[in-house]
N, C-alpha and C positions, 0 to 999 in steps of 0.2 A: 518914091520907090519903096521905104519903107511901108508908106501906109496900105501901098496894094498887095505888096507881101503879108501884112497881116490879114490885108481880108482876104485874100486866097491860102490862106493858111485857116484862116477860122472856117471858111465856105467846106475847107478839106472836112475841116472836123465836124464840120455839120452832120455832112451825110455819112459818118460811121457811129456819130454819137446814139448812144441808145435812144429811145424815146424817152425813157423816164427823166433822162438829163434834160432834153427842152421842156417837157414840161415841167420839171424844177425851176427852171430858168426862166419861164414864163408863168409859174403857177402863181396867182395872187391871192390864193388863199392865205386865210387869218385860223385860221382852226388851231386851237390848242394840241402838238404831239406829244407824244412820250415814249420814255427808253427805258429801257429795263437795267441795265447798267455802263458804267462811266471807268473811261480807263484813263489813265496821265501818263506819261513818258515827260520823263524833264532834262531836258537837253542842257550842259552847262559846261563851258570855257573856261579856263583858269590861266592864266601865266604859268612862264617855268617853275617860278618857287611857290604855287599852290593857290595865291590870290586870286580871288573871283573875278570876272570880264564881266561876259553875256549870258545870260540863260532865257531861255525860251521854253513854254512849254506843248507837246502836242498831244489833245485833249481829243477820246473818239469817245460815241455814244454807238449803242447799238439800238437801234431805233424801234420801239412796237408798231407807235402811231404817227403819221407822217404829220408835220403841222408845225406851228411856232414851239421854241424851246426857249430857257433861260439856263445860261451859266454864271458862275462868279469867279472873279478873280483878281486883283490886282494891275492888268495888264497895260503896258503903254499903248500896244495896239496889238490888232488880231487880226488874222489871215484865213480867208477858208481856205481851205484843201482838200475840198471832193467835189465842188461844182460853182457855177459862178455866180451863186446867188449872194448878194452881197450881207455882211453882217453889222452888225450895231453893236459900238463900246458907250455904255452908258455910267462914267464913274466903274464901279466894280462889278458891273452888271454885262454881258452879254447875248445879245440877243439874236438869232438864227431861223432859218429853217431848215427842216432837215424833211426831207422825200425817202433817202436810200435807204438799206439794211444797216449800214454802216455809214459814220457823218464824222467827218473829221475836222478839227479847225487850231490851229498855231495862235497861242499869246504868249506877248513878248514882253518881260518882267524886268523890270530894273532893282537894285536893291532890296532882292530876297535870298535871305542866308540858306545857305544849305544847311543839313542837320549836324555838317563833320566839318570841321575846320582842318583843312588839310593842308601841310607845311611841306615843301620839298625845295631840301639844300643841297650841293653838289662840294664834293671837295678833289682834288687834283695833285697828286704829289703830294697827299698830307695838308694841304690847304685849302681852307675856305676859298671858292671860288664861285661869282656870282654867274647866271646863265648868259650874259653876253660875254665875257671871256673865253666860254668853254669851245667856241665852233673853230674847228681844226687844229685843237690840240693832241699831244700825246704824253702819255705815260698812265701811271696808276691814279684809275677813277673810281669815286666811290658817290652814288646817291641815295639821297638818306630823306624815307618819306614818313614823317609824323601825322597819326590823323585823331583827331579828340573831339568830342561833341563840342558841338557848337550851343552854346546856354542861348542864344538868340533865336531858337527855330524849337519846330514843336518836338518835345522829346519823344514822339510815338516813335519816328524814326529811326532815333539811335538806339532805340531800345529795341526794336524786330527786325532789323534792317542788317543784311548780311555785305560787306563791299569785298567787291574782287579787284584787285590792284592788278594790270599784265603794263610789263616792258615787251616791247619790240626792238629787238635788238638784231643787229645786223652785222654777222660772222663774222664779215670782214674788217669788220672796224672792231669787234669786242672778243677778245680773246682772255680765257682764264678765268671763267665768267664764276663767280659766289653767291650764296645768295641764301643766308642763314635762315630758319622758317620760312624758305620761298621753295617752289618747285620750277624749274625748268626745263623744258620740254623743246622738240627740233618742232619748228615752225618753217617747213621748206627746208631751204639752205639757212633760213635763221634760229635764232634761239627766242622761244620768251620764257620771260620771270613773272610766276605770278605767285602772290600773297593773296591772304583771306582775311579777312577782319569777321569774327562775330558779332551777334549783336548785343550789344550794353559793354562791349572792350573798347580800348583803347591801345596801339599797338604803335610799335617806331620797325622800319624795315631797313634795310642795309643791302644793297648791291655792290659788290665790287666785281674789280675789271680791270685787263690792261686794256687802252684806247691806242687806237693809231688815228690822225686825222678825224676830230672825233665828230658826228654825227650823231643827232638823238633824234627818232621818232616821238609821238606823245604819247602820254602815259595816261592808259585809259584806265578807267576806274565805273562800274557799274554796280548798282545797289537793288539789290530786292529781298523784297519779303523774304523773313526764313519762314514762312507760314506752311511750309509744305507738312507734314505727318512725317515723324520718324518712328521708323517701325523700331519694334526693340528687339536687337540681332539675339541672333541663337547662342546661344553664352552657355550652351548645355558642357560641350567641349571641355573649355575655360573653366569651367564651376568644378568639373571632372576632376581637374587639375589640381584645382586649389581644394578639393578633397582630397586628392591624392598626398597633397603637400600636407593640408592638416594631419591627414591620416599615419604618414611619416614622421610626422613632427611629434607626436604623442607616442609613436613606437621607439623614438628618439629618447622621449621624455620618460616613457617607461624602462627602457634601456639604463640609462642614465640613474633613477630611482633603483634599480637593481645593482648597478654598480656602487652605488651609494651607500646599500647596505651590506653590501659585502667587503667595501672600504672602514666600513664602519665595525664587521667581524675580521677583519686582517686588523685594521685599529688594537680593538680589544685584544685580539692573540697577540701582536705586537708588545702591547702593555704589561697583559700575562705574563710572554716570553720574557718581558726586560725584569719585570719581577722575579720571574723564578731563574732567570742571570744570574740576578745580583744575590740573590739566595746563596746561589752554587757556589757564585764569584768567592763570597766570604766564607763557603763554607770550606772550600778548598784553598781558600790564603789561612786558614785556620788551621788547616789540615798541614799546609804546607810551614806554615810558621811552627808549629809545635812537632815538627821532624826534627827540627834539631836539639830537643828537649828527651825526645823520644832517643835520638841515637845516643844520645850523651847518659840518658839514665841504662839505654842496655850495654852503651859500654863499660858503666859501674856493675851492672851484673855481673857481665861480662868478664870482667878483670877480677874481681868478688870469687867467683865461680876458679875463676885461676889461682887464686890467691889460696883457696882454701882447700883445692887440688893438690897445691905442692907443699902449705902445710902439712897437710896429713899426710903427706907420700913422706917427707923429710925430718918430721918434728920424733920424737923419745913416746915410748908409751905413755911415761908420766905426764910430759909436757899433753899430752895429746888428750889425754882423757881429762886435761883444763881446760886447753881447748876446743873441744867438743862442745862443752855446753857454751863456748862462745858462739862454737860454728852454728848450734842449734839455733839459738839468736840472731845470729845473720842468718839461716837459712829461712828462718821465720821474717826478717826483716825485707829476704827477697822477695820472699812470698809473696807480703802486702805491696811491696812495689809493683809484682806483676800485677797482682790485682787492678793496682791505680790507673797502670797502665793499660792493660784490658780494658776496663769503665771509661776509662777517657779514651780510647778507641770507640768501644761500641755507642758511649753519645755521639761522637765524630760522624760513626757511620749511620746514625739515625737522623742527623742536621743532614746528613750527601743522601741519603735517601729520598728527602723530602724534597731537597733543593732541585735534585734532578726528578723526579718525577714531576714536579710544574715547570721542570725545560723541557724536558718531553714531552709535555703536554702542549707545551707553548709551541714547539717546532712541527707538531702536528697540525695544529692551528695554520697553519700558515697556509694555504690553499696548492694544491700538486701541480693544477692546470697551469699551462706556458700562453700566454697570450702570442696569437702569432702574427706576422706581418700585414697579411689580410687584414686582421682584426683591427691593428695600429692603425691603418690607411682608414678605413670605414671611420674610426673612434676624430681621426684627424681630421676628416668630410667631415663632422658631424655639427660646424661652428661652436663646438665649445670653444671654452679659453685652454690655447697653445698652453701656455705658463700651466694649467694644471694637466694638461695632457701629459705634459712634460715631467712634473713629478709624479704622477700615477705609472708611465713608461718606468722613472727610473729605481720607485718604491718597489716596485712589481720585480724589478732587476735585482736590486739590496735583497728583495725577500727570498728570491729564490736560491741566491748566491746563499747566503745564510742556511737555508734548509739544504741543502747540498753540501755546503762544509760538515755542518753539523751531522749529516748520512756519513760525511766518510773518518768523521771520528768518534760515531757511536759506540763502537765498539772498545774503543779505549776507556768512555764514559763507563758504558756497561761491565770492563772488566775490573774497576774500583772495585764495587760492593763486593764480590766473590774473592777479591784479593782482602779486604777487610777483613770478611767473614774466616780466611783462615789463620789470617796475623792473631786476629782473635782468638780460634780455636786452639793456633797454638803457645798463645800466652795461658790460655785456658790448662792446657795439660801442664807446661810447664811449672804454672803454680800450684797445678795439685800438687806433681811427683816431688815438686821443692817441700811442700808441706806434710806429703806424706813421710820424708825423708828426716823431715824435723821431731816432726810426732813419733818414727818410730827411734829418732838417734836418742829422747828424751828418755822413752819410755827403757830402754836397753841399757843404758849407760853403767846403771849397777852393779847387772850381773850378766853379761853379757862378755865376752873372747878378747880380749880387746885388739890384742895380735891380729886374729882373723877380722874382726869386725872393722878393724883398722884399715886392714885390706884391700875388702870389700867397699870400706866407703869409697876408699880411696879410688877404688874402682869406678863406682858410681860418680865418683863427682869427675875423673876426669873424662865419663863418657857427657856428663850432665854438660860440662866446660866444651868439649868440644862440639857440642849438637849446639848450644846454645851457639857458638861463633858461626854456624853456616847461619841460626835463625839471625845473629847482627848481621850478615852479609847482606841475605835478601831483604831485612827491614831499612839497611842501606839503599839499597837498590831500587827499594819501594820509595821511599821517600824521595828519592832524587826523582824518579818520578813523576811523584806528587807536585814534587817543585817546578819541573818543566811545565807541567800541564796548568800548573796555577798561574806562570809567567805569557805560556801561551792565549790561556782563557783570558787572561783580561785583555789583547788586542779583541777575542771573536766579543765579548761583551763590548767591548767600546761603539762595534759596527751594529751589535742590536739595541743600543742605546739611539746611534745615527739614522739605524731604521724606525724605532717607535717614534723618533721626534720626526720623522718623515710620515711615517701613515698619519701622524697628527695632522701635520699639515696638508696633506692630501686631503684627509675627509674633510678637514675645511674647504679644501677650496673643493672638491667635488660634491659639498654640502651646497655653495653657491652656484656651480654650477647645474645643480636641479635644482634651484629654486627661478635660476635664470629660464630654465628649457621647460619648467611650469608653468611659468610667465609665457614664454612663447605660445606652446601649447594652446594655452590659455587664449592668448592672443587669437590665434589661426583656427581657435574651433570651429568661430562662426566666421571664418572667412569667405566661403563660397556664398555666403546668404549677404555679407557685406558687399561681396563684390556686385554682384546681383542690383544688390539695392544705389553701389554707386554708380552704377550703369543708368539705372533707370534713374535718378537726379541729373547726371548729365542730360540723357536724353531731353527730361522735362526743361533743364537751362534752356536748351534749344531749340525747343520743339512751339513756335508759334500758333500752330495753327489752329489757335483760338485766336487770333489777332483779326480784329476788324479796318481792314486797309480806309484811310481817311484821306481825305482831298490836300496834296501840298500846297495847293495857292488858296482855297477857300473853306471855312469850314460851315459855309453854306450849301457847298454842292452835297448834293446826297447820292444815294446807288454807287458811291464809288467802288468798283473790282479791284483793280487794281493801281499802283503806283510804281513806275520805275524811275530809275535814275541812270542816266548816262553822261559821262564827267571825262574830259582829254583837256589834258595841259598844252600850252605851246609848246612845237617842235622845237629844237632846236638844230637847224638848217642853214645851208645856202639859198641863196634868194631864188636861184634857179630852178634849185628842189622842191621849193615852195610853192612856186609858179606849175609846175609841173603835176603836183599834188592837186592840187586846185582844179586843174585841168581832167585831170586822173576822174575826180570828184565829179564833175562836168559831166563827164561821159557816163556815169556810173546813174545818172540823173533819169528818170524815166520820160514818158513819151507826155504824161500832162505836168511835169514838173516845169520841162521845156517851153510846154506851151504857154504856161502862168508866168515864166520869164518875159513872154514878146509884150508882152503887156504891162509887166510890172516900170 
């Protein structure tokens, strides 16, 4: 029954078969063909954890001339696959005929390495677990697929050779699904994961999962040429960009340089100011120290002036015209005292002259502008260093608090010198009318009233005694003063001590901070031309297609086009499932695949 089934089977295909296939099948020509070029497809099987089985490969020619061919290869045996003319394995030699456009034929290869040495381990709950364990477990899965050139096989491969790693994964059973440099995508109601490997890498990939009842499809794995042309993307955009970044970055840096020297003029007025401080500082603990030198010599005036009031009001003519030429004496001795005292005023008031004019100077110095919160925010974007932002913020805060104190006691400063200038002017009259009072008491004394003259002095000194006690009051009053303002002045010095040793250390660290954001600068000039140029180095990494595809099983075949590779591991399955597959496989089989079966 068998046998009339095939020939009523073969008879069927007779008469649809073209002609050119019987005459294939009957041609006895010997004439030399030839093809123009040679493709490979290499078919290869692995176990679950990546070790090689079977590989087979299916070899087409596109034919010019119809006639005998030779191939090479390795093969244990070979198969045609486009008509029934039969072929010849001679050693590594292959012999054929080929009739059609297209001439296809299967060898079948035993111990030939692939180019990738491909490792895949599975672990379950945190544990190594080997592929016959894993069918119809649950819980946390994880597969881990290592691929590395194989040193056994030709390196053209791993060197141009792009592999796409896909799981088929099936919803129901993988939930949770990870899959770190992997992409996965809805496949139907499933999921897959796939990986890329470049060519000339080496890569380790990681899937995780929870598993219910677990089931594994194989894990296909196909390789081809990256020989395509990569064109090199439009990076006009991008370059825009990173001009735009440089372009900020040096407005940054010029920013930053402008800052720097105006940290560096706040610095120096800073400096200035604590200099012409500590001028004032002393010049005013001077001033304030020799107050009570001052009131102590006009209350000897003072009491002098009393003294020699009530003399003359109380003393005898006799006595009095003895004492005259004493009083002449002390009135001459007042004199010079005012003098002294005058002279050591008006140096006083030429050292507070000086000292406050370089405070004044100094508090000018200081810049009026208020930096505003805007500005803070922008200055804090800007990645400088926090830490200096931080004292430029609070330097900035010291200086203006300072120029603002110093506005609302200008006025106390400024009305020193005008209070000097009259303490002066009127020690200044004082010591004349004292001296002129001397000069005329000497010159008189002979023959001069003495009743009346007596009088008269008497008159005089007790207007001279009582004007002098309003001028002790207010040099009291001055001096106390002086004292306050000297005990206050050295807290406001101590704070422009605390600020000059801040803008110090500001322009330091804002001196490093433009030397940092020059560097950058510096850096990001040529960054659009950089980027540019790393674009186009990747591209060349990957860009093969100057690569001349070579024969995997001989490196005798010549016109080779192309080379693929097609690579599935074992499932892991029920046996049911298996059988099913298989089946599935069966059906999917074409109309002469079928046919090449009743005979095989």
């Amino acid at each position: 029954m068998r046998f009339k089934r095939i020939i009523a089977v073969f008879m069927a295909c007779l008469l649809v078969m073209p002609t050119t296939l019987i005459s294939a099948a009957t041609n006895e020509s010997s004439a030399d063909g030839s093809y123009s070029k040679k493709s490979e497809v290499v078919y290869a099987t692995l176990n679950a954890n990546g070790d090689q089985e079977e590989m087979y490969v299916v070899n087409s020619f596109t034919v010019d001339e119809p006639g005998k061919m030779i191939d090479f290869g390795p093969y244990t045996s070979v198969e045609n696959l486009t008509n029934l003319t039969d072929m010849k394995l001679n050693g590594n030699q292959v012999s054929f005929k080929a009739t059609e456009d297209e001439f296809y034929y299967q060898g079948n290869l035993e111990n030939k390495a692939l180019p990738w040495d491909i490792n895949v381990s599975y672990k379950l709950n945190g544990e190594t677990v080997s592929p016959d364990e894993l069918l119809g477990k649950d819980g946390q899965f994880e597969i881990h697929i290592d691929t590395k050139e194989n040193q056994k096989a030709n390196s053209n491969f791993f060197e141009n050779y792009m592999l796409q790693i896909s799981l088929p994964l099936n919803s129901e059973i993988y939930q949770n699904i990870e899959a770190e440099n992997g992409t996965i995508a809805n496949a139907g109601k499933n999921k897959q994961v796939t990986f890329t490997v470049m060519p000339e890498k080496e890569e380790s990939f990681v899937v995780k999962a929870d598993v219910k009842d677990l089931e594994m499809e194989s894990i296909e794995i196909s390789a081809v040429t990256s020989s395509m042309s990569i064109d090199s993307p439009d990076a006009e955009d991008m370059t825009k960009d990173m001009k735009s970044l440089s372009d900020a970055t040096e407005e940054i840096n010029d920013g930053v340089g402008e800052l720097n020297e105006g940290i560096a003029e706040l610095n120096n007025g800073a400096a200035s100011l604590q200099e012409g401080s500590a001028s004032y500082k002393n010049g005013i603990n001077k001033l304030a120290n020799r107050s009570s030198e001052l009131i102590k010599g006009s209350k000897e005036i003072n009491k002098a002036l009393e003294n020699m009031s009530q003399s003359v009001g109380n003393g005898s003519t006799e006595t009095n015209v003895g004492e005259l030429k004493k009083l002449q004496k002390g009135l001459t001795e007042i004199a010079n005292g005012l003098g002294e005292t005058k002279k050591g005023l008006s140096e006083l008031k030429k050292q507070y002259d000086k000292a406050y004019d370089a405070l004044d100077k100094s508090m000018g110095a200081i810049p009026a502008s208020d930096i505003s919160d805007e500005e803070i925010k922008k200055l804090k974007a800007s990645n400088a260093d926090p830490e200096v932002i931080e004292k430029l913020i609070k330097t900035h805060k010291a200086a203006s608090a300072a120029k603002s104190t110093y506005s609302s006691v200008k006025k106390a400063f400024q009305a020193v010198n005008p209070t000097l200038d009259g303490v002066i002017g009127s020690l200044q009259t004082m010591k004349t009318n004292v001296e002129t009072m001397a000069a005329n008491l000497g010159k008189s004394l002979d023959n001069m009233n003495v009743d009346e003259s007596m009088k008269k002095l008497q008159q005089g000194l007790s207007k001279l005694s009582s004007n002098y006690q309003s001028f002790h009051s207010g040099l009291v009053d001055y001096t106390g003063g002086v004292t306050e303002v000297s005990k206050s002045y050295g807290d406001l010095h101590r704070g422009i001590t605390d600020l000059t040793d801040g803008t110090s250390e500001l322009e330091n660290g804002v001196n490093e901070l433009h030397e940092g954001t020059t560097e950058l600068a510096e850096s990001t000039n040529d960054l659009p031309d950089e980027m540019q140029t790393e674009i186009d180095q990747m591209i060349n990494e990957y860009d093969k297609s100057d690569f001349n595809p070579v024969s995997f099983v001989s490196s005798k075949n010549k016109k080779v086009n192309s080379v693929q590779f097609v690579i599935k591991t074992e499932s892991i399955k029920k046996d049911d499932d298996k059988q099913e597959t298989q089946e599935q496989e069966e059906e999917k089989k074409g109309f002469w695949d079928r046919l090449f079966d009743l005979f095989r």
